[in-house]
C-alpha positions as a printed Julia matrix, in Angstrom:
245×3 Matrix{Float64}:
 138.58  172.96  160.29
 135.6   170.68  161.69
 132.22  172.53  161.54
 131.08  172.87  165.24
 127.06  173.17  165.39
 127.18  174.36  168.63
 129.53  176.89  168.2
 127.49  180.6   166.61
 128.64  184.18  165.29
 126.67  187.17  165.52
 124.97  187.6   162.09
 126.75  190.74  161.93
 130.16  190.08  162.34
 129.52  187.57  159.41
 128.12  190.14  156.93
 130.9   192.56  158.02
 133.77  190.68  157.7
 131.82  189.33  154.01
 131.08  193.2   152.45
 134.26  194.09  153.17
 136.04  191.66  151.36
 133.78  191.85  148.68
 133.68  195.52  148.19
 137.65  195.46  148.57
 138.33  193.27  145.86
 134.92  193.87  143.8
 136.28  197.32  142.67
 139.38  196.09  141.5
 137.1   195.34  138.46
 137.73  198.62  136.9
 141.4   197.57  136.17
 140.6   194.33  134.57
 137.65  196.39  132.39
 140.23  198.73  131.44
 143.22  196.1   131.07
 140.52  194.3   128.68
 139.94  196.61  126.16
 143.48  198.17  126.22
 144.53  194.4   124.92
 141.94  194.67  122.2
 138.73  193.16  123.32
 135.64  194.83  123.1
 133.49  195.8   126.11
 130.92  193.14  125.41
 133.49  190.6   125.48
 135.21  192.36  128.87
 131.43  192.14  130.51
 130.41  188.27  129.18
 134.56  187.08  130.37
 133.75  188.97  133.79
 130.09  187.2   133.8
 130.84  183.92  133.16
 134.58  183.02  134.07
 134.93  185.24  137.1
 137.53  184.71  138.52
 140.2   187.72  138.55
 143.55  186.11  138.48
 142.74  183.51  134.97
 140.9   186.42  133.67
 143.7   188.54  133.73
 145.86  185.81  132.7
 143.69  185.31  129.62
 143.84  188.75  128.76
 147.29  188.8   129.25
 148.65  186.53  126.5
 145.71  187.75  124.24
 146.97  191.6   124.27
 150.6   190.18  123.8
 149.4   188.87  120.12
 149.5   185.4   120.63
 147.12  182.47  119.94
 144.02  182.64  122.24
 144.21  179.05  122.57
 147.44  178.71  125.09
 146.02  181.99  127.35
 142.99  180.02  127.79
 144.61  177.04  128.36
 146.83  178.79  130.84
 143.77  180.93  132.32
 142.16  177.17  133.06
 144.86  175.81  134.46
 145.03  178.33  136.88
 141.4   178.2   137.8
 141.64  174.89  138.44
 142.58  175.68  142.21
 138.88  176.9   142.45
 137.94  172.92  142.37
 140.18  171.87  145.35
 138.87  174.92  146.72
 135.08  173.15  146.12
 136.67  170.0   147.74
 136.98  171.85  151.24
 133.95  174.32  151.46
 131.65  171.85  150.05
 131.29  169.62  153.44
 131.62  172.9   155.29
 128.55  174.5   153.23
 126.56  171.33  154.06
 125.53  171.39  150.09
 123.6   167.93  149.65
 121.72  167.81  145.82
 123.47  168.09  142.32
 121.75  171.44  141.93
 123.06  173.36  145.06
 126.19  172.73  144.15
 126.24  173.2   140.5
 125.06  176.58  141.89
 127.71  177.28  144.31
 130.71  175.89  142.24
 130.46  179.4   140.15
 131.39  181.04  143.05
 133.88  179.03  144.66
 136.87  181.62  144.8
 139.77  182.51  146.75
 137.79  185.45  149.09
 134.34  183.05  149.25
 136.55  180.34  150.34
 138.61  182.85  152.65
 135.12  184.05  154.59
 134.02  180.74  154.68
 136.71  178.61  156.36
 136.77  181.05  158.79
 133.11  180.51  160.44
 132.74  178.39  163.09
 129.75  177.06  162.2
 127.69  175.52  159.55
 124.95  178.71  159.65
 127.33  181.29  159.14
 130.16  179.58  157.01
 126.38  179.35  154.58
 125.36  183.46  155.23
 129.52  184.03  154.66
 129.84  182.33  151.58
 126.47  183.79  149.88
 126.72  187.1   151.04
 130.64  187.15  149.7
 129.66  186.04  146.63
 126.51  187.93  145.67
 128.84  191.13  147.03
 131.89  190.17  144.9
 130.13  188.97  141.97
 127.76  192.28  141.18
 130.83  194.51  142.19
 133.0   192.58  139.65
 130.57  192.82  136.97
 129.76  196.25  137.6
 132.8   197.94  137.66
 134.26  195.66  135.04
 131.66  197.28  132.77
 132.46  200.64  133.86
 136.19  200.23  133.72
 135.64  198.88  129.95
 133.56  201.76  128.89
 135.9   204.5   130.49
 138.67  202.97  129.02
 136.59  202.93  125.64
 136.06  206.85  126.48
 139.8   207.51  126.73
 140.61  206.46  123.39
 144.38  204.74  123.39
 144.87  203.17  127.01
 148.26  202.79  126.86
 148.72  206.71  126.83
 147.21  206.47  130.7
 149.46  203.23  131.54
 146.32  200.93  131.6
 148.72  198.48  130.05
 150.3   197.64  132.25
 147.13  197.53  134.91
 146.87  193.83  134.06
 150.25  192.84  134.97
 150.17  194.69  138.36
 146.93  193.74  139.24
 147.93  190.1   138.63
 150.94  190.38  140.7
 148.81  191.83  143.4
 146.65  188.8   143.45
 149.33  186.57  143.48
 151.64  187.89  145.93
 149.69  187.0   149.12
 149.79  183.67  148.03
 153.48  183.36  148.57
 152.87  183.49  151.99
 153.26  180.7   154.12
 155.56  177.15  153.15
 158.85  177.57  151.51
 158.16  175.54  148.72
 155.9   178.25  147.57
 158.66  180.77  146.59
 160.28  177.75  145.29
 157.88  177.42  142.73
 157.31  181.12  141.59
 161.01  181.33  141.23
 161.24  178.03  138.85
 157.87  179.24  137.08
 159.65  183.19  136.33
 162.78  181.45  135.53
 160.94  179.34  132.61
 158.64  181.82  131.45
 161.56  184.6   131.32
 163.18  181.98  129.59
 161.02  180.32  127.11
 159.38  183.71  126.15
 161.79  184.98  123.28
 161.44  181.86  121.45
 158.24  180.3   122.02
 154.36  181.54  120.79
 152.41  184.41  123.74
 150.97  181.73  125.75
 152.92  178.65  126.13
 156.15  180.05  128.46
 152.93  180.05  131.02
 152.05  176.28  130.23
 155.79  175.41  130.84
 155.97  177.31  134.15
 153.43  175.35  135.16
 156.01  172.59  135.58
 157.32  174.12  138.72
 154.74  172.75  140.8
 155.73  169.25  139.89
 159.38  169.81  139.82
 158.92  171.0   143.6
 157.14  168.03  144.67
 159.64  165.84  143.28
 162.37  167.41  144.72
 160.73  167.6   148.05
 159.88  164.22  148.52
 163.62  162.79  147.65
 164.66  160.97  150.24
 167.42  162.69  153.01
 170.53  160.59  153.49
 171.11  159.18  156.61
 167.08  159.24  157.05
 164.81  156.16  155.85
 162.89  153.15  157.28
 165.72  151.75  159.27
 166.8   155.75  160.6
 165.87  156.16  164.35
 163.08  158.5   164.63
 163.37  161.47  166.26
 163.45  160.7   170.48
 163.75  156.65  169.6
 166.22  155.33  171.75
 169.51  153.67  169.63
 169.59  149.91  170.46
């Protein structure tokens, strides 16, 4: 999408469209709160993961491999390498953002997440792609915090959280995230089915942690296999509507 200076939104429709989003997936904090504690961290550790990583889907990863009693070290890794889509994400909304000194974006690259991105790509213009993207964020990012914190405490409260099922809150929640993000190219379902496969696989045997390093390997494995070359098809193939001499 081409920024179009010319082309406006009502003020509005911007903050509308932004609250919602950010209220709808801000209070989905309370599970990750309570997920967090029920795999053994404390609240203060819930609250400063929530402040300074957020972003749900690594978080819960994170959390994930911790509560399963394996070395921190892989879940982090794995919680990184999943975040790591938030800097192509920086790639496209950057330009669009109009984001010119070190500073301003050092800023905005904390916040550079699947719904800020979402609001943002879909202005039409530089003004409100800028009024999207901040009022997203500061939305989402209190909301997060906020009922991370109370989700943590309440689960605190409750004593044992796996006699409410808050264990398995993580897992759902992360399959919640992820599942709208199958959407779309084939190659997608592709890859979730290779990266089950070898984490399904590889988890019996190997340390909590690492079967989600390995299933990282589908998204290569795809691209290779996608870009082999058809038979019949190559530089000296007609293309398609080229007469045959």
């Amino acid at each position: 999408m081409t920024v179009c200076e010319s082309a406006t939104r009502p003020r509005r429709a911007v903050l509308r469209d932004s609250f919602g989003v950010g209220i709808a997936v801000g209070v989905s904090g309370v599970a990750f709160g309570g997920t967090a504690v029920a795999g053994g961290l404390s609240v203060a550790q819930a609250g400063v993961l929530s402040l300074l990583a957020f972003t749900g889907a690594s978080q819960f990863a994170l959390v994930a491999a911790v509560a399963a009693g394996g070395n921190p070290l892989p879940g982090a890794i794995g919680a990184l390498l999943l975040g790591s889509r938030n800097a192509l994400y920086g790639l496209r909304v950057g330009p669009l953002l109009g984001l010119t000194t070190v500073r301003q974006r050092l800023a905005a690259a904390q916040f550079v997440i699947d719904e800020t991105t979402a609001v943002t790509l879909a202005q039409p213009d530089r003004r409100s792609a800028r009024l999207g993207f901040g009022a997203t964020a500061t939305t989402l990012f209190v909301l997060w915090n906020a009922t991370t914190l109370a989700g943590a405490v309440g689960a605190t409260a409750l004593g044992d959280p796996s006699r409410y099922g808050l264990d398995v809150a993580g897992p759902a929640c992360f399959l919640a995230l992820l599942a709208p993000q199958l959407r779309g190219a084939r190659e997608r379902y592709w890859v979730a089915g290779i990266a089950v496969a070898v984490a399904l696989a590889t988890s019996p045997v190997l340390p909590s942690g690492v079967p989600i390093l390995l299933a990282t390997l589908a998204v290569p494995l795809v691209l290779l296999a996608g870009r082999r070359p058809v038979r019949g098809t190559g530089a000296g193939a007609n293309e398609p509507g080229e007469a045959r001499r």
